[in-house]
Each structure stands twice: as structure tokens, then as C-alpha cells.
matplotlib code that plots the C-alpha trace (Angstrom):
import matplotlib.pyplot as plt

x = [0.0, 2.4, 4.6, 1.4, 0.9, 4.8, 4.4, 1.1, 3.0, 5.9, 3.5, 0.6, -1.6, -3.6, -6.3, -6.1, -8.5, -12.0, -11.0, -12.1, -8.2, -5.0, -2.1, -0.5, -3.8, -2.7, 0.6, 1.1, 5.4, 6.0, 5.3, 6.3, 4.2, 2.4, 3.3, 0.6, -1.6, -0.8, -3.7, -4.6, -2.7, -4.3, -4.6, -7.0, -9.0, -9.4, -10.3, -12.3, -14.4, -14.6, -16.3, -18.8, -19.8, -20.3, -21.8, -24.0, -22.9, -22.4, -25.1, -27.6, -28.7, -30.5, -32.1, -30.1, -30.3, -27.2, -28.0, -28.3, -31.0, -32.9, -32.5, -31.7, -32.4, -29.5, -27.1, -26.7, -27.1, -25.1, -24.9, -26.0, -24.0, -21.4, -21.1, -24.5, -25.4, -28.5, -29.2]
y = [0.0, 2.4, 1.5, 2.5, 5.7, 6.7, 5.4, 7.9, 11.1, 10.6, 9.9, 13.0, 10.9, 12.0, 14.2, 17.4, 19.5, 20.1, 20.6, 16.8, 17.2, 15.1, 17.0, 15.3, 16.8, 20.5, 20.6, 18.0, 19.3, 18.4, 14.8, 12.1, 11.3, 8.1, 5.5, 5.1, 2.1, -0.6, -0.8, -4.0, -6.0, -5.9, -9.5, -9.3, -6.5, -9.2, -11.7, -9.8, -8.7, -12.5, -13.5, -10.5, -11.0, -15.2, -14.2, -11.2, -8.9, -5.9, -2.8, -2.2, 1.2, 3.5, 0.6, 0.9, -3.2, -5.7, -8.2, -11.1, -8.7, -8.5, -11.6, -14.2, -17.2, -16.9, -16.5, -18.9, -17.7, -15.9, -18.3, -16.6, -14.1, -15.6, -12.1, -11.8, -13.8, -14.3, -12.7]
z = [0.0, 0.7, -2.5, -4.3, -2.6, -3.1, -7.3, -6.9, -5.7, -8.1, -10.9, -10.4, -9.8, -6.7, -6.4, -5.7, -4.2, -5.4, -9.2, -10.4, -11.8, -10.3, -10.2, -13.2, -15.0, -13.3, -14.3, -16.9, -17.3, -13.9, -13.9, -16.5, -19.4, -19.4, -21.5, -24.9, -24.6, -27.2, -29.6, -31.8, -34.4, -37.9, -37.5, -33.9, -36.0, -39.3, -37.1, -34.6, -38.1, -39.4, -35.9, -35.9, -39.3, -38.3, -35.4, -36.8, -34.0, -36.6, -36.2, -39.3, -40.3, -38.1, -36.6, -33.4, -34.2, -34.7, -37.8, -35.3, -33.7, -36.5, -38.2, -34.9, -37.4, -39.5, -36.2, -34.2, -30.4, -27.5, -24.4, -21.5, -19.6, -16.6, -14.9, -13.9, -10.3, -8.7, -5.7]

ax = plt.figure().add_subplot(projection="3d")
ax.plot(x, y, z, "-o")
ax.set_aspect("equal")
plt.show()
């Protein structure tokens, strides 16, 4: 815990005050930049397309509707969400 709270102060990353801003937001030259996030390969984004196009999980015009929405016989069907528990 402590670790984290010293990475925090040398990073900006605390809150400060009532501004909704941490202090690397305030005064962005006096802390280090943070490191870019690494986005997708071309593959996972070809392959990612292939399995929404199987799956019909691509929206449809200005129906606010994926195709497996609006046409659930041609897709097969989304097993039911793990995340959600019963309470």
C-alpha cells in the first residue's frame, strides 16, 4: 500500500483539491508522461471482423439493431452471460 501511494506522488496521480483534476492533469510538465496504450494488431482487428460477421454482432442502419438482432435465425445464439449472479 504504501509502494502504491509513493508510485502515486511521483506519478501525479492523486487528487487534488475540489477541481475533479489530479495533479499530473494541473501541471502535466511536472510529472512524466504516461506510456501510450498498445492498440490492436491488424490481425486481432481481421479476425475480430470475421467472428462478428459469423456471429451477426455488426449494427444495421439506423435501426439501433445488430444483424443477429434483426434476423436471430440466420445467427446462431449468445450463451447466456457468466457475470451476472442471482441474488
Amino acid at each position: 500500500m504504501r509502494a502504491e501511494l509513493v508510485q502515486a506522488r511521483l506519478s501525479g496521480d492523486i487528487d487534488y483539491g475540489d477541481h475533479g483534476l489530479k495533479l499530473n492533469e494541473l501541471h502535466p510538465g511536472k510529472y512524466p508522461t504516461k506510456p501510450a496504450s498498445q492498440g490492436k494488431t491488424r490481425e486481432q482487428v481481421r479476425a475480430e471482423l470475421v467472428q462478428a460477421r459469423l456471429s451477426g454482432d455488426i449494427d444495421y442502419g439506423d435501426h439501433g439493431l445488430k444483424l443477429n438482432e434483426l434476423h436471430p435465425g440466420k445467427y446462431p445464439t449468445k450463451p447466456a452471460s457468466q457475470d451476472k449472479t442471482r441474488g
